[in-house]
Backbone as CSV, one residue per row, in Angstrom:
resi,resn,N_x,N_y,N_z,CA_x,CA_y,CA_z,C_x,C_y,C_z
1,UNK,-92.842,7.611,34.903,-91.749,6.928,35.589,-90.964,6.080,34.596
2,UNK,-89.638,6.224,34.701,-88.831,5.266,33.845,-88.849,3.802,34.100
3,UNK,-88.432,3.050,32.980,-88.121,2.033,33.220,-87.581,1.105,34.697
4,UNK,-86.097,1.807,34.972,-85.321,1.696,35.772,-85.843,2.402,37.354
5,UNK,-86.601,3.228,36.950,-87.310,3.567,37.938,-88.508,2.956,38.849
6,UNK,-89.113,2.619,37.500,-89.887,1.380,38.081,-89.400,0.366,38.503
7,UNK,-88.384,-0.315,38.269,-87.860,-1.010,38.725,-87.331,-1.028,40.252
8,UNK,-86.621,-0.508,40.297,-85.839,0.001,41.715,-87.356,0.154,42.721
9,UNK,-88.533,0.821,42.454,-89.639,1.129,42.797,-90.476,-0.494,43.342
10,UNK,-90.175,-1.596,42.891,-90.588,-2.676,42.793,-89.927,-3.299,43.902
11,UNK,-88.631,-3.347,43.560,-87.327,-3.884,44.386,-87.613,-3.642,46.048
12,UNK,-87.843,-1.930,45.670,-88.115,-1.502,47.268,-89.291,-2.421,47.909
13,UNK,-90.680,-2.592,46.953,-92.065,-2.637,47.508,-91.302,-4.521,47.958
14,UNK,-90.529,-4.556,47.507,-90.433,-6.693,47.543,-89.003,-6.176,48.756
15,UNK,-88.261,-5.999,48.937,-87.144,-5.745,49.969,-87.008,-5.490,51.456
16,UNK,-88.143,-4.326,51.292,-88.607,-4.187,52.362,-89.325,-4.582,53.587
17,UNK,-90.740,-5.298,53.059,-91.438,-5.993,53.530,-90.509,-7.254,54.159
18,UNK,-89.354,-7.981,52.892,-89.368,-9.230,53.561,-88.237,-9.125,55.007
19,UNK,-87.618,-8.133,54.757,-86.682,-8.035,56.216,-87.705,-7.665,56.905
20,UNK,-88.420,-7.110,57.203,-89.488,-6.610,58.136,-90.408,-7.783,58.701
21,UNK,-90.601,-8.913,57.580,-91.145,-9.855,57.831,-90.059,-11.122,58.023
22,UNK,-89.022,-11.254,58.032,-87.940,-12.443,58.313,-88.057,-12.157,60.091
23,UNK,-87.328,-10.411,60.360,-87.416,-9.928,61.815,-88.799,-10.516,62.774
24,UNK,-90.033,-10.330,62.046,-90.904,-10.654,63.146,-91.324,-11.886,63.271
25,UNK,-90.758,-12.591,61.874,-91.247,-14.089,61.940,-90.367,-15.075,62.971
26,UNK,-88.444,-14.383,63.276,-87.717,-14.808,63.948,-88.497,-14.634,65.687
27,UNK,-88.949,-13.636,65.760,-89.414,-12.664,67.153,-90.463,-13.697,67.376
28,UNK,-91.291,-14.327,66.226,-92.774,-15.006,66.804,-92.103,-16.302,66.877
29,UNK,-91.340,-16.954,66.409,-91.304,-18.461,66.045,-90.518,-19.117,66.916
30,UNK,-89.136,-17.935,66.985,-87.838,-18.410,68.146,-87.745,-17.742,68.893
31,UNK,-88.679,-16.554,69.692,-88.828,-15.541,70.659,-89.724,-15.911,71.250
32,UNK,-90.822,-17.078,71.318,-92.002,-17.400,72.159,-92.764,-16.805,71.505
33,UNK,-92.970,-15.497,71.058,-93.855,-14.380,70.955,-95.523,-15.311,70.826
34,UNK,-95.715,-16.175,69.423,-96.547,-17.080,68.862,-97.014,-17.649,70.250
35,UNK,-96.157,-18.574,71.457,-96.666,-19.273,72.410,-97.352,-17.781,73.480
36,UNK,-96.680,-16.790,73.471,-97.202,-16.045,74.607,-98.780,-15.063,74.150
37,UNK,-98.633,-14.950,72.998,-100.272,-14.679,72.159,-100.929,-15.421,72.424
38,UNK,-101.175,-16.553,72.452,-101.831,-17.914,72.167,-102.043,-18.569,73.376
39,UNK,-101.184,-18.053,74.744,-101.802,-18.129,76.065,-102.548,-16.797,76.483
40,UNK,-102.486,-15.785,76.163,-103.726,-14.747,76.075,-105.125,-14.803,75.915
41,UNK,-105.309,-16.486,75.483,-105.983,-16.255,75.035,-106.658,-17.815,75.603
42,UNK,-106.041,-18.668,76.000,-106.130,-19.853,76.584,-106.642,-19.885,78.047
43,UNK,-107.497,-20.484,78.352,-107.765,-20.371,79.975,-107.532,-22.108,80.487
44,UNK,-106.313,-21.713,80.854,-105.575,-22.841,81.894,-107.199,-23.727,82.489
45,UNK,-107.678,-23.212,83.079,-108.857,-23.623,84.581,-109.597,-24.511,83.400
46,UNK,-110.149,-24.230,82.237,-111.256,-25.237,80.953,-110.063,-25.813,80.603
47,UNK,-108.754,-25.571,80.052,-107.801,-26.021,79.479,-108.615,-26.508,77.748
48,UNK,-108.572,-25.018,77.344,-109.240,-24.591,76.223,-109.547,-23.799,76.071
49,UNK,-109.153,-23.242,74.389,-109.508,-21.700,74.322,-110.724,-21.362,74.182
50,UNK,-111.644,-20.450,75.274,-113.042,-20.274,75.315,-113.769,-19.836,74.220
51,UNK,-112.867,-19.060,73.255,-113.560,-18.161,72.075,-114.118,-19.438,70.913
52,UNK,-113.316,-20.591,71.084,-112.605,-21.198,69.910,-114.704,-21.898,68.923
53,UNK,-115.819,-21.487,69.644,-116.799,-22.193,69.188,-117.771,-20.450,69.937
54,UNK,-117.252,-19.557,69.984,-117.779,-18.385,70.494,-118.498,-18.273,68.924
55,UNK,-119.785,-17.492,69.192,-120.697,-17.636,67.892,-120.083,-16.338,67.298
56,UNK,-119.464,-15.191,67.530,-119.303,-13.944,67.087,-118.036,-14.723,66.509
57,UNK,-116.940,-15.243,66.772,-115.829,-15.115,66.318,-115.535,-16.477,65.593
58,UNK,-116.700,-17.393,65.800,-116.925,-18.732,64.553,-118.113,-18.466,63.950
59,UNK,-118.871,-18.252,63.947,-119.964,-18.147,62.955,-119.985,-16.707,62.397
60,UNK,-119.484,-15.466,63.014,-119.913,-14.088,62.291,-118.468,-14.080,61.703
61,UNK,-117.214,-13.845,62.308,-115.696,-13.453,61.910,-114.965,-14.560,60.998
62,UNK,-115.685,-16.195,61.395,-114.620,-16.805,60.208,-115.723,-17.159,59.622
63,UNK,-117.018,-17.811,59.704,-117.718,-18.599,58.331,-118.251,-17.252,57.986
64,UNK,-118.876,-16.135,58.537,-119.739,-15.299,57.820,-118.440,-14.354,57.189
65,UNK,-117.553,-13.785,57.466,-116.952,-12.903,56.906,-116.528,-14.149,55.420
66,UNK,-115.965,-15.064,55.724,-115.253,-15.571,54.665,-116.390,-16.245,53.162
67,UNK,-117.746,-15.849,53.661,-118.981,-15.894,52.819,-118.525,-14.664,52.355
68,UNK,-118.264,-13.550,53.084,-118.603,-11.606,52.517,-117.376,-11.834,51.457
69,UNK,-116.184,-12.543,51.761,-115.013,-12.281,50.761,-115.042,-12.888,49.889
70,UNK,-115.658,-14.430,49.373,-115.786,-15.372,48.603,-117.272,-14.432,47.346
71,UNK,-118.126,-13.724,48.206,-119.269,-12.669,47.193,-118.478,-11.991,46.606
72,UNK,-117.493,-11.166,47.408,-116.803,-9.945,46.931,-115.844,-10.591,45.699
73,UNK,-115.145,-11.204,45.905,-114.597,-11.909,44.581,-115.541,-12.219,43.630
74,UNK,-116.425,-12.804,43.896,-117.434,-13.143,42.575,-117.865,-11.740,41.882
75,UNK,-118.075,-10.813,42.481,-118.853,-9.463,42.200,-117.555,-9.100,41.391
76,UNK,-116.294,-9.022,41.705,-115.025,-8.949,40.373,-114.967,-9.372,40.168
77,UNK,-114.743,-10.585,39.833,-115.211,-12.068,38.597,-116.302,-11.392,37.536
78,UNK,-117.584,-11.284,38.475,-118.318,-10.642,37.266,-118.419,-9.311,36.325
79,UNK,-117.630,-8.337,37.163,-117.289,-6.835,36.700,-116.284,-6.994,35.626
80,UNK,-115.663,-8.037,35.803,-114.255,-8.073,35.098,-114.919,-8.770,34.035
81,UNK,-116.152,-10.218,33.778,-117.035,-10.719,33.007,-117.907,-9.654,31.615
82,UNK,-118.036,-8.639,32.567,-118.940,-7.774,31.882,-118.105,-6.518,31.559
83,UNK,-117.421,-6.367,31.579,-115.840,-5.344,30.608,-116.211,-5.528,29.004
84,UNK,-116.246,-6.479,29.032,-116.601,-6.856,27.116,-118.058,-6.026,26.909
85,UNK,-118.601,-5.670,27.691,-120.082,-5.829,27.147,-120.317,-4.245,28.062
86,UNK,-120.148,-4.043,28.872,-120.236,-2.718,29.284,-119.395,-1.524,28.937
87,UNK,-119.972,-0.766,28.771,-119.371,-0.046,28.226,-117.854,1.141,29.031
88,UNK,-118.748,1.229,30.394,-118.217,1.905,31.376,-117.082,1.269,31.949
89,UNK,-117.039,0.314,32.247,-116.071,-0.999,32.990,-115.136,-1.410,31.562
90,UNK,-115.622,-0.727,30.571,-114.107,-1.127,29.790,-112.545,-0.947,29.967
91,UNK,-112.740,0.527,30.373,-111.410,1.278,30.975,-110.793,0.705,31.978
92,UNK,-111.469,-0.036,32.626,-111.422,-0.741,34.216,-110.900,-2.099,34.001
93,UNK,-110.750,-2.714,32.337,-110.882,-4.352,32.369,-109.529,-4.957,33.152
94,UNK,-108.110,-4.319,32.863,-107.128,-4.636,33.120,-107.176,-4.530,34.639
95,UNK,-107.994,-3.546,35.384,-107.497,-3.875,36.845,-108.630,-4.732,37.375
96,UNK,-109.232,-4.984,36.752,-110.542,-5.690,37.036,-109.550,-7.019,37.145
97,UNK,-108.934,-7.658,35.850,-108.346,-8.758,35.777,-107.398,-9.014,37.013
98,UNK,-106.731,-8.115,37.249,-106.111,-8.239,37.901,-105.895,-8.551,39.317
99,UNK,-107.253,-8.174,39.646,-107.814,-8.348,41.029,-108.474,-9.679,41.661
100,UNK,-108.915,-10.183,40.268,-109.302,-11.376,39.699,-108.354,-12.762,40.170
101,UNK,-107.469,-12.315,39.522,-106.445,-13.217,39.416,-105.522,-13.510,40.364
102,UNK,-105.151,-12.187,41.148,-104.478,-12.042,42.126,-105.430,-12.702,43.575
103,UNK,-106.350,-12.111,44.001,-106.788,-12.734,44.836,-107.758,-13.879,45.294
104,UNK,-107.628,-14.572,44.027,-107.763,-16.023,43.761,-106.272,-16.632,44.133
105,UNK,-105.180,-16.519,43.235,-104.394,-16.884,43.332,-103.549,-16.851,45.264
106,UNK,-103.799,-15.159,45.539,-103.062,-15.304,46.314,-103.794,-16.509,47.781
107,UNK,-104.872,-16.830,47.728,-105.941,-17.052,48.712,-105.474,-19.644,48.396
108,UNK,-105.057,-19.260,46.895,-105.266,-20.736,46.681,-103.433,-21.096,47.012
109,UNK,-103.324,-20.281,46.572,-101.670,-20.721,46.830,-101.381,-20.731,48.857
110,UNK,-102.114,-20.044,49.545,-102.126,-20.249,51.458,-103.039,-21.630,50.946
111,UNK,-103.751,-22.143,50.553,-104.479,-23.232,50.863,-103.751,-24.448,50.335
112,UNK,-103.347,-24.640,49.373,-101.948,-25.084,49.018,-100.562,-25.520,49.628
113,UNK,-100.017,-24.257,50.300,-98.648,-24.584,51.257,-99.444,-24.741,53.201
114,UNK,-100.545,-24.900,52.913,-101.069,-25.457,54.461,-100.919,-27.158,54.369
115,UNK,-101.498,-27.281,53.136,-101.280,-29.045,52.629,-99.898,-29.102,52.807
116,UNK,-98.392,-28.726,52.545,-97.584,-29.053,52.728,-96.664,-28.705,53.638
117,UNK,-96.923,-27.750,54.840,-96.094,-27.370,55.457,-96.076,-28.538,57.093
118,UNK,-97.295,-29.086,57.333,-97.268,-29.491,58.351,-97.162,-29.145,59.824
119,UNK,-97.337,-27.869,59.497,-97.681,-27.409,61.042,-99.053,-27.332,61.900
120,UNK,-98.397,-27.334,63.125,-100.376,-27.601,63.855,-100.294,-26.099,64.404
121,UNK,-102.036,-26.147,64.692,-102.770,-25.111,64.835,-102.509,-25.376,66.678
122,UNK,-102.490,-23.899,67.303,-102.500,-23.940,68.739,-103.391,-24.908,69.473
123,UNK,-104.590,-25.272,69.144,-105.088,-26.125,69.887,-104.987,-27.533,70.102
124,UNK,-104.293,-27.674,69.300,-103.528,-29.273,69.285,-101.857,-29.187,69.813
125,UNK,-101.808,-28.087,70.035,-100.576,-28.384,71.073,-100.400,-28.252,72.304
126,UNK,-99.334,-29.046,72.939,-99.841,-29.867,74.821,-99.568,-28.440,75.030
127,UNK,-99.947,-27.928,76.556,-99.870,-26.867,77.446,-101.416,-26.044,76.613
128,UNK,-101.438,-25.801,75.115,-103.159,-25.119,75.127,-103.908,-25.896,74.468
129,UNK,-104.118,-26.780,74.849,-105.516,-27.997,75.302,-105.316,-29.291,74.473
130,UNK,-103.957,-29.275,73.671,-103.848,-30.605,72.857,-102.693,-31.608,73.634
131,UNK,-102.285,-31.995,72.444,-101.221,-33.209,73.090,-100.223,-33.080,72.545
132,UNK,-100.247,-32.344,71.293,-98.508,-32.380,70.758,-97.713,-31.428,70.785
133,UNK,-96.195,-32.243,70.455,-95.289,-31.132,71.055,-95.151,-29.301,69.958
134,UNK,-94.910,-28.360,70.566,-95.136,-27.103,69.536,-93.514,-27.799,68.780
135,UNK,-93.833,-27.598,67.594,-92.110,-27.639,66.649,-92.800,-26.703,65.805
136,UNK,-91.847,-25.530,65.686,-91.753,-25.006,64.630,-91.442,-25.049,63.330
137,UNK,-91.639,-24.245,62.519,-91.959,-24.472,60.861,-90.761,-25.307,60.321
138,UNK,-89.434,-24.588,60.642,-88.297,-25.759,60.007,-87.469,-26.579,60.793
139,UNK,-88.134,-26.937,62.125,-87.662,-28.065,62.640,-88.550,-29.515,62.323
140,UNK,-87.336,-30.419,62.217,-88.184,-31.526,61.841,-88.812,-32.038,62.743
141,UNK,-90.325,-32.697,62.112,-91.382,-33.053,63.117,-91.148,-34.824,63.249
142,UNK,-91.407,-35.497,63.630,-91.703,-37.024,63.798,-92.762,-37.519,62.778
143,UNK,-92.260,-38.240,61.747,-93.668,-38.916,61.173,-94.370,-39.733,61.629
144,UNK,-94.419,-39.701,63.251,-95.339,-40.466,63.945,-96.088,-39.642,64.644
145,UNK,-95.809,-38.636,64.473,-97.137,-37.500,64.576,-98.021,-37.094,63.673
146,UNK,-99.185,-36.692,64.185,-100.302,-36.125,62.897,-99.885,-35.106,62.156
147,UNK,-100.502,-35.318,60.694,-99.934,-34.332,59.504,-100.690,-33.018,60.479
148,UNK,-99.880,-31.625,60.551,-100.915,-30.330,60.906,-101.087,-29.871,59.105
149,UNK,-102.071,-28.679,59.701,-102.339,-28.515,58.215,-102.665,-26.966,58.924
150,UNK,-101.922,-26.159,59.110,-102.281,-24.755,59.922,-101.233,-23.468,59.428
151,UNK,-100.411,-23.939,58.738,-99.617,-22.430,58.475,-99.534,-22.821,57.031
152,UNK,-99.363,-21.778,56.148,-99.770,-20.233,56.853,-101.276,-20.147,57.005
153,UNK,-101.517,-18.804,57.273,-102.986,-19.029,57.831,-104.154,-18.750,57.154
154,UNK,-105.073,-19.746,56.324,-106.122,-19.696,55.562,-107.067,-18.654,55.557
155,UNK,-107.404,-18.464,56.524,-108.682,-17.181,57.052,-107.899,-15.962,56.676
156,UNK,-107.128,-15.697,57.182,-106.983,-13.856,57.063,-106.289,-13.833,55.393
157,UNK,-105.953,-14.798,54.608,-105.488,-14.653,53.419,-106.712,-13.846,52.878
158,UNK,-108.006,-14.280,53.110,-108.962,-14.224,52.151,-109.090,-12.130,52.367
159,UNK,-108.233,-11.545,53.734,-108.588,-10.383,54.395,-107.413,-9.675,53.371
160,UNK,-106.195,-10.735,53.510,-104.085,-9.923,52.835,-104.354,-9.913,51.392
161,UNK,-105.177,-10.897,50.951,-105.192,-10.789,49.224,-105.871,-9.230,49.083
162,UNK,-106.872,-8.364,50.034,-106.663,-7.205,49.173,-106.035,-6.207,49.453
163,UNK,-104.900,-6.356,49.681,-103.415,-5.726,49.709,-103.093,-5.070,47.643
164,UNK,-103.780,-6.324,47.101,-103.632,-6.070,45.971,-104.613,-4.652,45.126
165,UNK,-105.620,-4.318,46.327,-105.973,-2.975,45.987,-104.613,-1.975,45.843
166,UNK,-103.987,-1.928,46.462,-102.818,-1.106,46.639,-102.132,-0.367,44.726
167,UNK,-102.239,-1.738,44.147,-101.692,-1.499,42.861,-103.060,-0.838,41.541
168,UNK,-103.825,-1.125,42.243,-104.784,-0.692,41.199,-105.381,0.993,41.957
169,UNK,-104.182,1.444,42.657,-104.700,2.508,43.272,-104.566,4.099,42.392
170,UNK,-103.775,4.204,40.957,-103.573,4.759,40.781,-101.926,5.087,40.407
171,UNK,-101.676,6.253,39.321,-100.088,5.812,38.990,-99.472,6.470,40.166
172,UNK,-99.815,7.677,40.608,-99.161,8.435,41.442,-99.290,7.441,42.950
173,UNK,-97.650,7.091,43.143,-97.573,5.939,44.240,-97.678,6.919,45.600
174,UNK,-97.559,8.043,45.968,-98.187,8.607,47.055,-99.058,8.209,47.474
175,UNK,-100.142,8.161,46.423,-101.627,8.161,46.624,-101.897,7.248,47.127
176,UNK,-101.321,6.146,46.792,-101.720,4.639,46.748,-101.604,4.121,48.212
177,UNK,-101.371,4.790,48.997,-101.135,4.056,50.634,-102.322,3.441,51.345
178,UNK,-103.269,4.228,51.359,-104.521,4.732,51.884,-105.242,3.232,51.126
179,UNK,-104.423,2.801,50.330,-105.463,1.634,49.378,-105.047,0.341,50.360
180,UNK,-103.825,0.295,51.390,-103.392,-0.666,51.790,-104.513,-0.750,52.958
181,UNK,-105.040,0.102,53.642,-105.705,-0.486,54.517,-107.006,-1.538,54.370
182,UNK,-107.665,-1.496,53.275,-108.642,-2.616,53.621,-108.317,-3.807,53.832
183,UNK,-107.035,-3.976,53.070,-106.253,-5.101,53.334,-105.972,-5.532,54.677
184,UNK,-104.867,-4.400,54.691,-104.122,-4.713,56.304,-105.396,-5.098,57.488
185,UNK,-106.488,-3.848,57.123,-107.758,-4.477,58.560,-108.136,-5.529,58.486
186,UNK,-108.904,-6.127,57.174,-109.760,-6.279,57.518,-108.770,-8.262,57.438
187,UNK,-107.310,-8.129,56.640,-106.438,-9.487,57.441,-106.364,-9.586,58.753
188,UNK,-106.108,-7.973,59.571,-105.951,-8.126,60.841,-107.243,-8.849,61.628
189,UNK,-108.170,-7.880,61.478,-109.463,-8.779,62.342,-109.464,-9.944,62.307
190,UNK,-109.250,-10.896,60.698,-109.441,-12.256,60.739,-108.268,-13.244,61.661
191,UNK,-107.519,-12.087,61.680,-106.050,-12.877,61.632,-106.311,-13.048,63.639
192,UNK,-106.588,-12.038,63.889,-106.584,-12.180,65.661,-108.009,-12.613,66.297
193,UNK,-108.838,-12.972,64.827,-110.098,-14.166,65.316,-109.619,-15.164,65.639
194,UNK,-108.886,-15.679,64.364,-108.302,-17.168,65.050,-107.445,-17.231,65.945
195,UNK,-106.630,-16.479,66.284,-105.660,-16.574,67.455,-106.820,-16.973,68.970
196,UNK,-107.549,-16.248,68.687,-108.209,-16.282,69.962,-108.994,-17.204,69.960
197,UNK,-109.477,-17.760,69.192,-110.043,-19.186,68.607,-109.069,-20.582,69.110
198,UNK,-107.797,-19.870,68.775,-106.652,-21.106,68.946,-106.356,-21.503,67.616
199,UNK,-107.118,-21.465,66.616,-106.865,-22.169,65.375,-105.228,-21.400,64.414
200,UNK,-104.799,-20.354,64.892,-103.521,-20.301,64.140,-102.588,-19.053,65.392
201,UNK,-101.106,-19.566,64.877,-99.972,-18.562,65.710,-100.377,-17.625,64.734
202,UNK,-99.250,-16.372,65.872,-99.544,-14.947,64.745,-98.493,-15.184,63.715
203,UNK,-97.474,-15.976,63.591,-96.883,-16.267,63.019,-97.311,-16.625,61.088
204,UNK,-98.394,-17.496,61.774,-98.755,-18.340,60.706,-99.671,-16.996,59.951
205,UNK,-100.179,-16.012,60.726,-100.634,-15.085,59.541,-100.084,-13.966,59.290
206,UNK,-99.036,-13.776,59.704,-98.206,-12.987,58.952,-97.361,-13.650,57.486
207,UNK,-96.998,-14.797,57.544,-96.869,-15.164,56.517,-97.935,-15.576,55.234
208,UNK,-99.258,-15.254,55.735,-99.871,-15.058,54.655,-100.012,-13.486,54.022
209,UNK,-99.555,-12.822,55.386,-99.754,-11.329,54.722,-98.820,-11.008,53.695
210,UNK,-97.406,-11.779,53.853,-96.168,-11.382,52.947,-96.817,-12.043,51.719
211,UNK,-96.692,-13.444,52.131,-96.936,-14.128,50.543,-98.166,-13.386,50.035
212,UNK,-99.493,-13.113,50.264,-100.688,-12.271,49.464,-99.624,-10.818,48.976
213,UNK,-99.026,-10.054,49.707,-98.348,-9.227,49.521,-97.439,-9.147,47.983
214,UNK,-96.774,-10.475,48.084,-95.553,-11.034,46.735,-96.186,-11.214,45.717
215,UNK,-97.780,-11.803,45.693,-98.044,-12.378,44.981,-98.495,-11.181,43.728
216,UNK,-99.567,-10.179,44.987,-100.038,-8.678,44.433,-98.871,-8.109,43.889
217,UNK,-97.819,-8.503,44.190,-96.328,-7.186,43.605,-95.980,-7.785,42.628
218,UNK,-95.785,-9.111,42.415,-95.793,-9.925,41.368,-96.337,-10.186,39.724
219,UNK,-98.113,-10.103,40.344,-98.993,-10.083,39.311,-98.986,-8.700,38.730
220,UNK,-98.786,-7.399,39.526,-98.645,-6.372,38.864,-97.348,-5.986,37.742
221,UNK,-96.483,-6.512,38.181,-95.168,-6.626,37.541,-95.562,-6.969,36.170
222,UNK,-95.962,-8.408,36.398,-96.463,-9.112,35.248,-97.092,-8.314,34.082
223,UNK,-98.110,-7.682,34.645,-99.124,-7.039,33.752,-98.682,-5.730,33.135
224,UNK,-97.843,-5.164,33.900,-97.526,-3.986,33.327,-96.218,-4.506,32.119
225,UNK,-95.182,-5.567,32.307,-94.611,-5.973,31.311,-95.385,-6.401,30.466
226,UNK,-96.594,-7.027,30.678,-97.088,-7.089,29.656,-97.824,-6.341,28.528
227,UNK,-98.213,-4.850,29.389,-98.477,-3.961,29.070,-100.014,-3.369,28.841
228,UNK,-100.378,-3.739,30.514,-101.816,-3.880,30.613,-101.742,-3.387,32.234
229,UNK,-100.840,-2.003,32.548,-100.812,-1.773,33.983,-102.442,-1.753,34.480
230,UNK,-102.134,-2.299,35.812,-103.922,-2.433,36.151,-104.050,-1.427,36.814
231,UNK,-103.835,-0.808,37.013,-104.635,0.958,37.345,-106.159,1.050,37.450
232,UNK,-106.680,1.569,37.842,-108.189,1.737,37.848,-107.982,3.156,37.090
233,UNK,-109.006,4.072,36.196,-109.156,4.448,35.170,-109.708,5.605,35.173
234,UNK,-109.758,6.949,35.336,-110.515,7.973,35.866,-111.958,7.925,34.420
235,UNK,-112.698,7.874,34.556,-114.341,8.027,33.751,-113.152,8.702,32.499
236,UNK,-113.619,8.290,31.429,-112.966,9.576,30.016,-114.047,10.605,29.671
């Protein structure tokens, strides 16, 4: 692939997504969509969401899965550790790094703009079981309300960061589709734990899917200008 080709190829993978994601973020944020999910899931009669301390979807879907993703990173931390010294995983070091880096990064940077965005999580807002008023992301809030600390959404980042499989799927970009799903699932499951939990709009995790998304299109960019495309490596 040429230069310019790659390029334009990039443009698309970053262009696309974000109209696709401006459209549904307008649909969740200023369409209700976010409030009418989030009563799906609310039972008026407790006035509280029932799931929100359910042992399958707090102890197995957010603390135990987000144990399975915090191993799984370490296990590439260490593959990518042992590149120098193995012999087999040499071919592999650049996408090793890359995977590394990316879904660290993309996972610290959602934990990051939660500290500054100030939005609350569904259960602290009046009508599903809290007290404050819903304001959305760029309306201004009252600084006599509590800081929120809920978008974008922490949990399913740890599911969108491996979106960044996608790039280490191989040069032939056909191929590479089939790499998006562990991503896309296994964000989705996390992402509609917490909804039903109450702890985030769908809003708030779709914008972690874009940003993990930018970050993976990003770091690959990077690397291949630098001239270390992270590809995974067929055995020589």
């Amino acid at each position: 692939m040429t230069r310019r080709a790659s390029r334009h190829a990039r443009m698309t993978l970053a262009v696309w997504p974000t109209l696709l994601v401006i459209g549904l973020f307008i649909s969740l944020q200023y369409g209700g969509l976010d409030l009418r999910v989030a009563h799906l899931f609310y039972d008026p009669a407790l006035g509280r969401f029932p799931l929100r301390d359910n042992f399958w979807a707090n102890q197995v879907f957010h603390d135990g899965a987000r144990q399975v993703l915090v191993g799984l990173a370490l296990l590439i931390l260490v593959a990518w550790g042992l590149s120098w010294r193995v012999p087999a995983l040499r071919r592999q070091r650049a996408a090793l790094a890359y995977l590394t880096i990316t879904i660290l990064l993309s996972m610290l940077l959602v934990q990051q703009l939660k500290s500054w965005t100030n939005v609350d999580c569904p259960w602290d807002v009046a009508g599903l079981g809290g007290l404050r008023p819903h304001i959305n992301l760029f309306a201004d809030k009252p600084d006599t309300l509590p800081a929120g600390h809920c978008f974008p959404g922490g949990h399913s980042s740890g599911g969108f960061a491996l979106l960044a499989l996608y790039f280490v799927g191989g040069v032939h970009r056909a191929r590479r589709w089939p790499m998006l799903l562990p991503g896309l699932l296994t964000g989705s499951v996390f992402a509609v734990d917490q909804w039903a939990r109450g702890a985030h709009f769908p809003s708030h995790d779709l914008a972690s899917a874009y940003l993990c998304w930018m970050v993976a299109l990003g770091m690959a960019t990077l690397f291949e200008r630098l001239g270390h495309p992270p590809q995974f490596k067929p055995p020589a």
